[in-house]
C-alpha positions in Angstrom: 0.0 0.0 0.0 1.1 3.4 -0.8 2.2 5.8 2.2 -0.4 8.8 0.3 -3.7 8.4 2.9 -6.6 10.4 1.6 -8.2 12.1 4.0 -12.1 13.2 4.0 -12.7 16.7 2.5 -15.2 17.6 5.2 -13.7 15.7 8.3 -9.5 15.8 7.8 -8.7 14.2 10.3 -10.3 10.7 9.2 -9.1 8.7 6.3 -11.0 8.7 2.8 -12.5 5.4 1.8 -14.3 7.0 -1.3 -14.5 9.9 -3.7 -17.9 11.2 -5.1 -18.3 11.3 -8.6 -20.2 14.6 -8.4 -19.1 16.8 -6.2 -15.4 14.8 -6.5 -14.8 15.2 -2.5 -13.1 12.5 -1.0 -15.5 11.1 1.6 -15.3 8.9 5.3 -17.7 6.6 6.5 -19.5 9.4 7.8 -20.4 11.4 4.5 -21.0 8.1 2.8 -24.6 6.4 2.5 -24.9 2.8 1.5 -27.9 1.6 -0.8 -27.9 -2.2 -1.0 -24.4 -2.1 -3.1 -24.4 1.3 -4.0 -22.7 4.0 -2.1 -23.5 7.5 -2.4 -22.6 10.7 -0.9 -24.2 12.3 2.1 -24.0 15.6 0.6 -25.1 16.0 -3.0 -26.7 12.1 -3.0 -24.8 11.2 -6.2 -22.8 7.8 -6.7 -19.4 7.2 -5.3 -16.9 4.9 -5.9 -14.6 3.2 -3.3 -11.1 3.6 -3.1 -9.3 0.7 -4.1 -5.6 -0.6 -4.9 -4.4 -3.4 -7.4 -3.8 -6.5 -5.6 -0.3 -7.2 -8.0 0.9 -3.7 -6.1 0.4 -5.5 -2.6 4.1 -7.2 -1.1 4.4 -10.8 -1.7 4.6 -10.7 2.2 1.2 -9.6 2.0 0.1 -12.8 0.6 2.4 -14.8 2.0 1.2 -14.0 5.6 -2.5 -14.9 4.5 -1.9 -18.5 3.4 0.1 -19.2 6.6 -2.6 -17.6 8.9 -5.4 -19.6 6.9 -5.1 -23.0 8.3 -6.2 -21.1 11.9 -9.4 -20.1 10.2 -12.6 -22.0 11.5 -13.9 -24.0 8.5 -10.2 -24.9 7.1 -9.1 -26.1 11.0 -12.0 -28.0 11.4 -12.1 -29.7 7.7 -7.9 -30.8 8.8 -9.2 -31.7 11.9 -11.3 -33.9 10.9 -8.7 -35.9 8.6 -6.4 -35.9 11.0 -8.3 -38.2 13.3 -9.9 -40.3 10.4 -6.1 -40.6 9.2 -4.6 -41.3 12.9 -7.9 -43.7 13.5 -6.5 -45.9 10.1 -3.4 -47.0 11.9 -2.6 -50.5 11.6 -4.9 -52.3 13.8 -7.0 -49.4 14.4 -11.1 -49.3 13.7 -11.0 -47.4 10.5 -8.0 -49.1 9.0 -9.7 -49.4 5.6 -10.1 -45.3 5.3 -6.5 -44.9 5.0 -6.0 -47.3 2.5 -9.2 -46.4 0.5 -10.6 -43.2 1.4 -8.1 -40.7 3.0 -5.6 -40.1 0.4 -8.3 -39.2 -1.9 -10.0 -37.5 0.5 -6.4 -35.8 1.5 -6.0 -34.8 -2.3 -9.7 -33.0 -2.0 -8.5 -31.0 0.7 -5.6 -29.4 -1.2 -7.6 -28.7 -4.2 -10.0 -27.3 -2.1 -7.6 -24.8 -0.1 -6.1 -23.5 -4.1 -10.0 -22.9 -5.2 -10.4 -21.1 -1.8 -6.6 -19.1 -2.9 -8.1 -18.5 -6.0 -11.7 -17.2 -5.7 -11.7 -16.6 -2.1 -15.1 -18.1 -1.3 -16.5 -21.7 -1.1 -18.4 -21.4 -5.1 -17.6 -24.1 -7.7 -15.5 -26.2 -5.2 -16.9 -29.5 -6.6 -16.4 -27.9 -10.0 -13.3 -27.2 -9.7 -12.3 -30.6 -8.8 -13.8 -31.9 -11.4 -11.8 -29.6 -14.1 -8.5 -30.9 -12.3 -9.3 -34.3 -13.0 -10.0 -33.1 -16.9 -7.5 -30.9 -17.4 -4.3 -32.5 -15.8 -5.2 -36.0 -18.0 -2.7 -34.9 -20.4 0.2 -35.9 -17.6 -1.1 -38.5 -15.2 -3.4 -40.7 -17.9 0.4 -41.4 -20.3 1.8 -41.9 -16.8 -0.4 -43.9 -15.5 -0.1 -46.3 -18.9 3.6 -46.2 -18.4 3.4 -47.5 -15.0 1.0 -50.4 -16.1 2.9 -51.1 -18.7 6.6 -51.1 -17.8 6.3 -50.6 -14.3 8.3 -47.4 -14.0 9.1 -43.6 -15.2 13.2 -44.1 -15.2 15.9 -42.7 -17.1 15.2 -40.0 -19.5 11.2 -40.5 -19.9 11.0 -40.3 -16.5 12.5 -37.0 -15.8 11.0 -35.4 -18.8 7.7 -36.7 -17.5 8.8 -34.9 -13.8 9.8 -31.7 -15.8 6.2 -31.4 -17.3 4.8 -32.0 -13.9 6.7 -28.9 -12.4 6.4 -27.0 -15.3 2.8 -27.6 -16.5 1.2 -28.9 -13.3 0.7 -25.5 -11.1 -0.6 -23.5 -13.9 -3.2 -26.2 -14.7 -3.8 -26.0 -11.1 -4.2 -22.6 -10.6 -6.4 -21.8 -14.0 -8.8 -24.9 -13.1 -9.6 -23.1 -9.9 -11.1 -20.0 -12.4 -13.5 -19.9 -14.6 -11.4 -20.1 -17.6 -12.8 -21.9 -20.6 -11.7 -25.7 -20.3 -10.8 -26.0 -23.9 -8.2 -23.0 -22.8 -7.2 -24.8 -19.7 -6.1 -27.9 -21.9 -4.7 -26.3 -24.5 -0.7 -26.7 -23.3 0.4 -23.4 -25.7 -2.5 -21.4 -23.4 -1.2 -22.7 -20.7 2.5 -21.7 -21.1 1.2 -18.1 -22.9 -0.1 -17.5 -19.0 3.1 -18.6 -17.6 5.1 -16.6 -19.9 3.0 -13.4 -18.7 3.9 -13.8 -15.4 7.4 -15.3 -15.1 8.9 -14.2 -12.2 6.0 -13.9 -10.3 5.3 -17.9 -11.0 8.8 -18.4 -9.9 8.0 -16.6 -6.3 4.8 -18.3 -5.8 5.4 -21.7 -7.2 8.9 -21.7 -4.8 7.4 -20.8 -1.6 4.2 -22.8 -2.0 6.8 -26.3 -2.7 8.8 -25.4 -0.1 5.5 -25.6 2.0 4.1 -28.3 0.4 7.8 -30.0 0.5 7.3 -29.3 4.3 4.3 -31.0 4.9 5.1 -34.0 3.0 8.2 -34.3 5.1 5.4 -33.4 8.0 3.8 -36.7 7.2 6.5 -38.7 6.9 7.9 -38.5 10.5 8.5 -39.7 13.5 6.1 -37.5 15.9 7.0 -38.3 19.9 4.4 -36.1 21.8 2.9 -38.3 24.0 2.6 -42.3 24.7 -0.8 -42.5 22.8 0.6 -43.5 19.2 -3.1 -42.2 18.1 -2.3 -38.7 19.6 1.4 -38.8 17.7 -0.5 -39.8 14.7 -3.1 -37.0 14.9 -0.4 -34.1 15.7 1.7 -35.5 12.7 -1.3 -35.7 10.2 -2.4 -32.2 11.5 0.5 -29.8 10.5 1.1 -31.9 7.5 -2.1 -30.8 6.4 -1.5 -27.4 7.9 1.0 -26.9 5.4 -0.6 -28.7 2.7 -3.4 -25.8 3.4 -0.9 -23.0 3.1 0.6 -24.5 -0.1 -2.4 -25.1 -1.8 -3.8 -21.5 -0.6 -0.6 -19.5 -1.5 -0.3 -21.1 -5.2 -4.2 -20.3 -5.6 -3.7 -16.8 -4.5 -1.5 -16.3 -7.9 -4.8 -16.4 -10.0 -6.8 -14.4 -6.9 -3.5 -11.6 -7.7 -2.6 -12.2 -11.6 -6.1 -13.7 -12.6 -5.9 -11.5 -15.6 -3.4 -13.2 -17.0 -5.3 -16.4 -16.9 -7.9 -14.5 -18.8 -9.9 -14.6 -16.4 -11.7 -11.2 -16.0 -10.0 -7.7 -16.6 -7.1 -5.7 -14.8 -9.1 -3.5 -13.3 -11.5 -6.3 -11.4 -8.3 -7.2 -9.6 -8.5 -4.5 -6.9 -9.5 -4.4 -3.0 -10.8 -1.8 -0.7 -8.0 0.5 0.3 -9.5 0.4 4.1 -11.7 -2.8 3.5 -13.0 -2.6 7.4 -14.4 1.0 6.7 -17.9 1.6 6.8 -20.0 4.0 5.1 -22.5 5.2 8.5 -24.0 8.1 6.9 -28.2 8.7 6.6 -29.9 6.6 4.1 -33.5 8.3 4.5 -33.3 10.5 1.5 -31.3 7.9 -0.4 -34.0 5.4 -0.3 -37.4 7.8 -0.9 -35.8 8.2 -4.1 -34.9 5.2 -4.9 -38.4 3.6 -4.2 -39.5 6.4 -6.7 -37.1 5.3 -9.8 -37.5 1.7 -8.6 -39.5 -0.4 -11.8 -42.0 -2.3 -9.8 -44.6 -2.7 -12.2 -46.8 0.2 -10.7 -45.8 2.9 -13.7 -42.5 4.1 -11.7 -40.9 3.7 -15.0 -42.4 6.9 -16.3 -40.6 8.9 -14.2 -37.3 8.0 -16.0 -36.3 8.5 -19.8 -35.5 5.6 -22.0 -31.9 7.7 -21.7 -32.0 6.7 -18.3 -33.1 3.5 -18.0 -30.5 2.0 -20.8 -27.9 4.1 -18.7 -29.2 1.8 -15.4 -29.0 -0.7 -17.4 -25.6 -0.6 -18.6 -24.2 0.5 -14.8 -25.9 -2.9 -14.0 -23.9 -5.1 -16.9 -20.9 -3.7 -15.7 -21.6 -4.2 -12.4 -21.7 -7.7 -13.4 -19.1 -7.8 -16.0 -17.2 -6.9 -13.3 -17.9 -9.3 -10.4 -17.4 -11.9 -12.8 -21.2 -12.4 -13.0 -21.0 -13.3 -17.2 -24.3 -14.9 -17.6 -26.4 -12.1 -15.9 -24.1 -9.3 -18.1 -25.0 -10.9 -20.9 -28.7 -11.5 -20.3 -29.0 -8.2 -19.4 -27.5 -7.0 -22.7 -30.0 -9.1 -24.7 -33.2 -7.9 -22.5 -32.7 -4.6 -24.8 -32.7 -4.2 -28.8 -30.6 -1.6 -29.2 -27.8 0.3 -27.2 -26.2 3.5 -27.8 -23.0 3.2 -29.8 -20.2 4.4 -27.0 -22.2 2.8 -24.4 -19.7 0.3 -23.6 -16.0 0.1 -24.0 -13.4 -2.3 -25.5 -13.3 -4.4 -23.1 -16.6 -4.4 -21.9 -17.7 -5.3 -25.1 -14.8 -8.3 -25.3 -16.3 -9.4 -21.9 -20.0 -9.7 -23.6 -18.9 -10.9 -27.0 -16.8 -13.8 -24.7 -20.0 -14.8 -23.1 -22.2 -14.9 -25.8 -19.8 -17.0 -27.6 -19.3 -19.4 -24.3 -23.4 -19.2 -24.9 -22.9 -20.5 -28.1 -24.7 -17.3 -29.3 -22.7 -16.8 -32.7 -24.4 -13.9 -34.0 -24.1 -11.7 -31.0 -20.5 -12.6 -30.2 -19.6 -12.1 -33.7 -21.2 -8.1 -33.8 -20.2 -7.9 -29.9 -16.0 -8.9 -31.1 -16.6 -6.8 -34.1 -17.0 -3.4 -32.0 -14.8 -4.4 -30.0 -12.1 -4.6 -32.3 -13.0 -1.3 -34.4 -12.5 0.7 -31.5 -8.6 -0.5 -31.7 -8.5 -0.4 -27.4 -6.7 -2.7 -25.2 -9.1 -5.6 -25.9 -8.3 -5.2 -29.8 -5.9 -7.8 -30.4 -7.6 -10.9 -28.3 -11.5 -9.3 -29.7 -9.8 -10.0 -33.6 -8.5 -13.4 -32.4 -11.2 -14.6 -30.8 -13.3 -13.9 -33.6 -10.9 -16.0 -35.6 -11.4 -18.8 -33.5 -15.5 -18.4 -33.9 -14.9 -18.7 -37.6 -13.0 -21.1 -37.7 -14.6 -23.1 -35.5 -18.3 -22.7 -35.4 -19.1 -21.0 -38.3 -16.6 -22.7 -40.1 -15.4 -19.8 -42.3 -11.6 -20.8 -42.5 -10.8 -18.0 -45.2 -12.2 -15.2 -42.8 -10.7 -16.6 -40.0 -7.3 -16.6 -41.9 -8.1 -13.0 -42.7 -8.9 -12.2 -39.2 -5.8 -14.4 -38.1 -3.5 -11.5 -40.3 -5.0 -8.6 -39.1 -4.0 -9.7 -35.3 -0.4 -9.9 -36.5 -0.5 -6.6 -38.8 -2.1 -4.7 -36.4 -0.5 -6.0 -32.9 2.8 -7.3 -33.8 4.4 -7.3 -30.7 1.1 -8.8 -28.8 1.0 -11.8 -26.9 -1.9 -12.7 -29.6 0.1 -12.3 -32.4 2.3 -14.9 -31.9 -1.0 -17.3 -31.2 -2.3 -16.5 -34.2 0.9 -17.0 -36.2 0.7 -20.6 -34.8 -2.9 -20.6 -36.3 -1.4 -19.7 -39.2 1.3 -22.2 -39.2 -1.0 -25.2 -38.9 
C-alpha cells in the first residue's frame, strides 16, 4: 500500500474510503450512505466509488502472511481436523484401518484442491467444479503416466525425468487456471497454458517456490516420526495435523496467484483485480433520502418507469452489466445485454464489449458474439488484439469460415505485432 492516505474533504482528520463522482470530494464513513451495493454521498446524494488498490501492487509478504494464517481459520481447521483423526484412526490395527487405504488419500488430495480454489476465488463457489476440471485438465500428464506405470512398471531414465519436468512446469498452472472460470478448452490447451506462464514469469517463480517449499514441508510433516505423548493415536493425529496445515498453506498460496494475476489467466480484466484501500471501513452516513428516491425510480410494475427516460433506464441498465461484467457475474451481463434491442454506440468500452462478446460465444450465441467482437475490435482499445483473435477462433470453428478466419488471423499480427496474440495467431497460421 502506498504511504499517500486520503483524507475526507469535510472531516480531515479521518481517512477517505471514497470519492464522489459529483461533487469529487473525498468522503469517510461518515459522508457516505450505503444503498444495497451502492454508495453515495451524504452531501449531493450522487454515486461514489470506493477507493481501491491493485492486488499485484500488494508485497508478496502480504500474501504470503494470509496463506500461513489460513489454516487457523474455522472451517479450514475444522475440515484438517477432521482428517487428522480419520487418518490417525487408520493405523494399523486401528477401527478405520480401511479409510486410510481407500478413502483418505483421496480424501487428503480434496482437501488441497479445495484450499487453491479457496486461494483463487476466495469463497466456497464451484469447489466441486473445480475438482472436477483438475481431473479433466491434468489428464494430459497423469493418464500417459499412469499407462507407463502399467505397462513397464516405471518412469526411469530420461522419460521419466522429462515426465517430472512437465509436472513442475505444466502442473501448477493447470492447477491454478482450473480453480477460475477459464474456458476448459483454454485450460487444456498446453500453448494457453505456457502463454499464462510466460506473462507472469517471475512472479510464477516466487509463488510456485514458496508454496513447494511448503508443500515439501508437509510432505516431510507426514512422513515423521512424531514423539508427543505415549498414545501413538495422539502422535498420529499431531503428525497428520501440521502436514495438512502446510498442505493448506501451499495449496492456498499457489491459488492466490490467480486471486493476484487472474488477468493473466484471462480470467476477467485488470481492473476487477483491486481491493478496498481500508476494507474494514464503513459508510455510516443517513440513508432516508437515499431510499425515498430510490423507491421512486425503482421499476415495480406500478408505472415508476415513467418517471425515468428511455436515456435513463439503458444508462441503469448498462451500470448494472458492468456491475456484473465486473464481479465476474458473465451470464447475468449478458442476459441483461439481450433484454434490450438496441444500445447507444459508446455505451460500452473495448473491453466491456470483449467481456460480452466472450460470453455470448461461451453461450454459443454466434451472432451476438460475432457483432459484440466486431466493436470491439474497431475501437482498436486494449481488448483489440484478443476481440480479432477470438473472432478468428469463432470462424474457424463454429461457423466454419476458415478464409475469414485466416483473414482475421493476419489482421491480429499486422495490427499488434508485438502482442501476446500475435504470436497465437501465427501458430494458427502455421497449422
Amino acid at each position: 500500500m502506498s504511504d499517500y492516505e486520503p483524507r475526507c474533504s469535510e472531516h480531515p482528520k479521518e481517512v477517505a474510503g471514497w470519492r464522489c463522482t459529483g461533487c469529487g470530494k473525498h468522503l469517510c464513513g461518515e459522508c457516505t450512505a450505503r444503498l444495497l451495493n451502492t454508495f453515495f454521498c451524504a452531501h449531493c446524494e450522487a454515486p461514489a466509488t470506493q477507493l481501491t488498490e491493485p492486488r499485484v501492487e500488494k508485497p508478496f509478504s502480504v500474501w504470503l502472511t494470509d496463506a500461513l494464517m489460513f489454516p487457523l481459520r474455522a472451517w479450514p481447521a475444522l475440515l484438517g481436523a477432521t482428517i487428522a483423526i480419520l487418518v490417525a484412526g487408520s493405523a494399523e490395527g486401528g477401527a478405520f484401518a480401511w479409510i486410510g487405504r481407500v478413502v483418505v488419500p483421496v480424501v487428503a488430495v480434496g482437501f488441497g484442491l479445495a484450499m487453491l480454489t479457496m486461494g483463487a476465488r476466495r469463497d466456497t463457489t464451484a469447489l466441486g467444479r473445480s475438482m472436477l476440471r483438475v481431473v479433466a485438465t491434468t489428464a494430459i500428464l497423469w493418464i500417459p503416466g499412469l499407462l507407463h506405470l502399467w505397462l513397464v512398471g516405471a518412469l526411469t531414465g530420461e522419460l521419466g525425468a522429462l515426465f517430472v519436468a512437465l509436472v513442475v512446469a505444466y502442473l501448477p498452472v493447470v492447477l491454478v487456471s482450473s480453480a477460475t472460470d477459464v474456458g476448459l478448452a483454454s485450460t487444456l490447451n498446453p500453448f494457453a497454458v505456457f502463454d499464462w506462464l510466460w506473462r507472469i514469469k517471475a512472479r510464477y517463480v516466487v509463488y510456485f517456490t514458496s508454496a513447494s517449499v511448503l508443500l515439501g514441508a508437509g510432505f516431510a510433516a507426514s512422513r515423521g516420526e512424531w514423539q508427543l505423548s505415549s498414545m501413538g493415536f495422539v502422535n498420529d493425529g499431531a503428525r497428520i495435523a501440521a502436514s495438512l496445515a502446510l498442505l493448506a498453506m501451499g495449496a492456498r498460496l499457489l491459488g492466490t496467484l490467480a486471486h493476484v494475476h487472474g488477468d493473466a489467466f484471462d480470467w476477467g480484466r485488470p481492473e476487477s483485480y483491486v481491493d478496498p484501500l481500508y476494507p474494514d471501513l464503513q459508510a455510516r452516513a443517513a440513508r432516508k433520502s437515499l431510499i425515498r428516491d430510490a423507491d421512486k425510480m425503482r421499476s415495480d410494475g406500478n408505472g415508476d418507469n415513467s418517471l425515468i427516460s428511455p436515456e435513463q433506464q439503458e444508462a441503469r441498465a448498462a451500470r448494472e452489466i458492468v456491475e456484473c461484467i465486473r464481479a465476474d457475474r458473465m451470464r447475468r451481463a449478458l442476459k441483461l445485454y439481450l433484454e434490450r434491442d438496441t444500445w447507444a454506440d459508446d455505451r460500452f468500452d473495448d473491453r466491456e464489449l470483449m467481456a460480452l462478446g466472450t460470453a455470448a460465444n461461451m453461450a454459443k450465441n454466434y451472432d451476438v458474439a460475432v457483432n459484440l467482437l466486431e466493436r470491439a475490435a474497431e475501437a482498436k482499445g486494449r481488448a483489440g488484439a484478443r476481440a480479432l483473435y477470438s473472432l478468428a477462433r469463432i470462424h474457424a470453428g463454429a461457423l466454419d469460415d476458415a478464409a475469414r478466419a485466416r483473414e482475421l488471423y493476419q489482421r491480429v499480427i499486422d495490427d499488434y505485432p508485438e502482442s501476446d496474440v500475435a504470436r497465437l495467431a501465427r501458430t494458427e497460421l502455421e497449422k
